[in-house]
N, C-alpha and C positions, 0 to 999 in steps of 0.2 A: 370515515377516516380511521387510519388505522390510531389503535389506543398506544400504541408501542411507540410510535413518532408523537404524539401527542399533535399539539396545534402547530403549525406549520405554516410559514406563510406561504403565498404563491410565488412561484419564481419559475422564470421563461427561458429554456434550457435550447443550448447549440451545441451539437456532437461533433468532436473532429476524430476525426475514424471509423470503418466500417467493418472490422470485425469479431470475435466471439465476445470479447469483453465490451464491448461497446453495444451490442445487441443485448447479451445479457441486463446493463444499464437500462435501456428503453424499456426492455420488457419489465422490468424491478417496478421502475418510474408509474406504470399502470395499479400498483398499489401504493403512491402516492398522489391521493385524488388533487392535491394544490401546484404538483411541478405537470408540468406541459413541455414538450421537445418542439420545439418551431422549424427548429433546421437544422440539417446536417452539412459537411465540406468533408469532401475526399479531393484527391489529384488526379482523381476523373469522373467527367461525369455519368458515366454509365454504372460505376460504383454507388456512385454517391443515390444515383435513381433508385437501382437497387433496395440499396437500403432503406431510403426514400418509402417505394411502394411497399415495403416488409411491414413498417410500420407506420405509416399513413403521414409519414411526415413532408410538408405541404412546398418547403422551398428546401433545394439541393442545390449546391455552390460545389464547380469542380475545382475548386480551389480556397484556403483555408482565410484568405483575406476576408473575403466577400462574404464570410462567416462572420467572423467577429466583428464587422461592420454593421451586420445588421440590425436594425432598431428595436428588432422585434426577439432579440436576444439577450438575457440578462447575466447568464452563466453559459462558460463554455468547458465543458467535460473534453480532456485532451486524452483521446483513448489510442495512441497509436500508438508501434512498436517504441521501446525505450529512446533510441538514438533520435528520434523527431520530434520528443517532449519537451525538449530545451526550445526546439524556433516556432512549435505549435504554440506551447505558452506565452512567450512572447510577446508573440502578434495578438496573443490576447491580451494580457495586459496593456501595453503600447496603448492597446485600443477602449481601456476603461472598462475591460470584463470582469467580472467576476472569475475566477478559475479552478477547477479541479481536475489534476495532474494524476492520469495513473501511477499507482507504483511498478515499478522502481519509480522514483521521483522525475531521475536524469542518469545519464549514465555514470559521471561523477561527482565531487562535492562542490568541484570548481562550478560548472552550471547549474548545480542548485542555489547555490548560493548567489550566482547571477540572477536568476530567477527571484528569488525574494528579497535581494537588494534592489531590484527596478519594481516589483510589484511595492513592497515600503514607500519607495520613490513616489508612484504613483497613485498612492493613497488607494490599492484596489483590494480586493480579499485572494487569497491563495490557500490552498490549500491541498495537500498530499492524498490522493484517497486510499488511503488503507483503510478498506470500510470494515476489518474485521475490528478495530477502536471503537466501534458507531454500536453492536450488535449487543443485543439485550444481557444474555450472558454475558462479556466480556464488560458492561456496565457493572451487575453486579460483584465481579471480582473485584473489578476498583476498589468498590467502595467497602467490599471486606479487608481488601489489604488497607486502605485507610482507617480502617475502623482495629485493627493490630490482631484481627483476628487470628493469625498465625503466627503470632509474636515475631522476634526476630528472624527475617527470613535469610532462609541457607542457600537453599539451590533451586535452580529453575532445567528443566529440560523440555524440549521442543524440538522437532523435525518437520521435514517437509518434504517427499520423496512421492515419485511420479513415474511410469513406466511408458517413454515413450519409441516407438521405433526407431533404429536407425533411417534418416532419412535427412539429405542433406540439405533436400528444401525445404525442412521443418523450421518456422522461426525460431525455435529453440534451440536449435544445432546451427544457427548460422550468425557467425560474429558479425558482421557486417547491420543485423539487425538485432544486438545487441545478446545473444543468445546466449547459454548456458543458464545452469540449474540457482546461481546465488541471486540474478536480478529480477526472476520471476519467480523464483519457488521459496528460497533464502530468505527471503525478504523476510517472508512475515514473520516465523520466529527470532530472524535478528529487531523486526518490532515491538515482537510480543516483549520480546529481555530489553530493551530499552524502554518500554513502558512501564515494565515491574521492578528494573533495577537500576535504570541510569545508565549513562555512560562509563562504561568499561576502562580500567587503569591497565590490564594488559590483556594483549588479544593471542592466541596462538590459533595456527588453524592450519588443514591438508586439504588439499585440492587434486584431485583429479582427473585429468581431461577427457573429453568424450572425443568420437573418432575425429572431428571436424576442428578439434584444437579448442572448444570453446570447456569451463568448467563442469564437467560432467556429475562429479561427486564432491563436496565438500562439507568437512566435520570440523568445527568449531568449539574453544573453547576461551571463553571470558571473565576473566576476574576482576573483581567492586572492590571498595571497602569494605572495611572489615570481616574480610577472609567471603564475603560471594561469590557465587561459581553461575554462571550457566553454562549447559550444554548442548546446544544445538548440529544439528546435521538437515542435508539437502542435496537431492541424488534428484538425477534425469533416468536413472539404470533401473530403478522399484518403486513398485507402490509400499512405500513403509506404512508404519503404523496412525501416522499423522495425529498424534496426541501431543498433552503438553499436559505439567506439572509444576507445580510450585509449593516449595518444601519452606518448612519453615518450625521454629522451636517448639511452637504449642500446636503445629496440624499442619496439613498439606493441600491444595486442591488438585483433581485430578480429573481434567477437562477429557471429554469424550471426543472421537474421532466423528466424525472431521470436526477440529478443536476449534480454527481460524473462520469457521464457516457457523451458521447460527446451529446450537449444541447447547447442551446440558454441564453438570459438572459433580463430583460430588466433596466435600470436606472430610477428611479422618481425622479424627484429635488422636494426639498422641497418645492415648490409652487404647485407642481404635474405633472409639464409636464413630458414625457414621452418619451424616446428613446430605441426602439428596437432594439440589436445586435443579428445577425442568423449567427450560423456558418452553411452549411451545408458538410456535413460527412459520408463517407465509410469506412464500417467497425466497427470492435466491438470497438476499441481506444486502444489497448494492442499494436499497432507497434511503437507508439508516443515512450514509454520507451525505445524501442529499438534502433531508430534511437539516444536519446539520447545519449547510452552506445556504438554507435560508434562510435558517434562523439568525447566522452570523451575520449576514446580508442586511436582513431588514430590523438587525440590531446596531447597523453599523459599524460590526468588528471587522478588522483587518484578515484576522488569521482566527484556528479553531485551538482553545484550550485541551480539546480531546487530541490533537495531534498538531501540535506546535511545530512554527518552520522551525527554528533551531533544530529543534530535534528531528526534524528530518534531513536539516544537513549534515547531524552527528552520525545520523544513521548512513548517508552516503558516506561520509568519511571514512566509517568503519567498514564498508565495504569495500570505499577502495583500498584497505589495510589489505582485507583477507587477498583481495583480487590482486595486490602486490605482490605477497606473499606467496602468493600462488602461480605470479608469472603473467600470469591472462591480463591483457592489454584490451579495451575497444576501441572505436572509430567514437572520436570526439576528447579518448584522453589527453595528456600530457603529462610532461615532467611536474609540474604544476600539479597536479590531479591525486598525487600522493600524500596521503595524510602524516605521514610522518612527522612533518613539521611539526605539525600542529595539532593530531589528532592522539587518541590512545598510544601508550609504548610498547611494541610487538614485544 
């Protein structure tokens, strides 16, 4: 067993979706000797078979009911395009699952927060997977920024940029299944700055659309109390630098590329000395989340202290600030769906 998840209990795993992240998952799960995949559900069965014979898993349901019904299922991973994770979860909760929701969460804050007001309801566990919260690195920054190691902290910056073709039947370029660069790529550094600094008193941001009208480019910035700043960005157009930083009175960290993914980091104290932390690491980092959700599981907690619902309907709220402000609408919004009310003031 791996020493980096520590003890782990078992838990009996059902996949709704069939592709890259979702395979990714399975494969992860193989260096999680206590989790087990029992079944899979697509909306067809030749998919779902697929996937099925890919990785030896034994019952395939072309349909997502027949999933979370099954007995032999304890947790259900909802891996499918954004716009499906509000009725895939659901059906799991309803049904007494356990659940872990890819990110984006939901498309907006309105059905996230539906989502963990009937999972509360139903006394069941939920949970966001942002597995880069879960990843040995990103433990230990915690617990330096808890421990004041960089005294008061100033600024944070972070990107997330990706060069994909023009192609209209790319999920990423296609509104309709929730596409553009902020709900897949965005994400994680508007997590990462919600992890390090809270929720944001004012948001300002630019958006720019890719050929298909979905957000192509968008640059971000975030102001806290007492005068914090993050700067974030998140392109479909380049491969940027994919780093992240966190500045602060007595030192800084400065996480290696790929930041969000298992990575190293190193500390400069303000005078410049220099301390390098190296995690080293097997595997893609997707089992980290999991060993989370059964520890929470067979602890009996509802939700994960590493990545709290609240905080993940702050983080859709603030998204749908940017995606306001930007104009970009998806399938599932409404007038309702805008955070203004109640969320951060542009």
């Amino acid at each position: 067993m791996s020493t980096i998840d520590g003890d782990v209990p078992a838990l009996r795993w059902g996949v709704i979706g069939t592709g890259g992240i979702a395979g990714q998952f399975v494969a992860d799960l193989e260096l999680l000797p206590t989790a087990s995949v029992t079944a899979v559900g697509s909306r067809a069965q030749d998919t779902a078979d697929r996937f099925g014979d890919r990785f030896g898993i034994g019952r395939r349901y072309p349909d997502w009911q027949q999933l979370v019904t099954d007995d032999g299922v304890d947790a259900v991973y909802v891996a499918t395009p954004h716009p499906m994770h509000h009725e895939a979860a659901l059906l799991a909760i309803e049904a007494g699952k356990a659940v872990l929701v890819e990110k984006a969460f939901t498309v907006n804050a309105v059905q996230a927060q539906e989502l963990v007001d009937r999972a509360r309801a139903r006394g069941v566990f939920l949970m966001e997977a942002m597995w880069t919260r879960h990843l040995p690195h990103i433990a230990a920054i915690r617990s330096m920024l808890a421990d004041g190691r960089l005294g008061e902290l100033c600024t944070l910056t972070a990107d997330h940029g990706q060069w994909f073709a023009d192609d209209p039947n790319h999920r990423l370029f296609n509104p309709m299944l929730g596409g553009g660069a902020l709900l897949d790529l965005g994400v994680y550094p508007i997590s990462f700055a919600s992890m390090v600094m809270g929720t944001p008193e004012r948001v300002m941001s630019m958006s720019d659309p890719a050929f298909t009208g979905v957000d192509g480019q968008v640059s971000i910035l975030l102001g806290y109390s007492g005068g914090r700043q993050a700067v974030l960005n998140t392109s479909l157009r380049g491969r940027s630098p994919i780093r992240a930083d966190i500045v602060g009175t007595e030192a800084r960290i400065e996480i290696d590329s790929v930041w969000y993914a298992p990575s190293h980091f190193t500390v400069i104290d303000r005078d410049g000395g220099r301390e390098r932390f190296e995690f080293p690491h097997t595997g893609h980092g997707l089992r980290h989340q999991a060993a989370e959700v059964a520890r929470c599981v067979s602890d009996g907690r509802l939700e994960s202290e590493l990545m709290p619902l609240d905080e993940t309907v702050s983080i859709m709220q603030l998204m749908d600030e940017i995606r306001s402000q930007g104009g970009y609408r998806l399938p599932g919004d409404s007038d309702s769906a805008s955070m203004s009310a109640s969320g951060p003031a542009s």
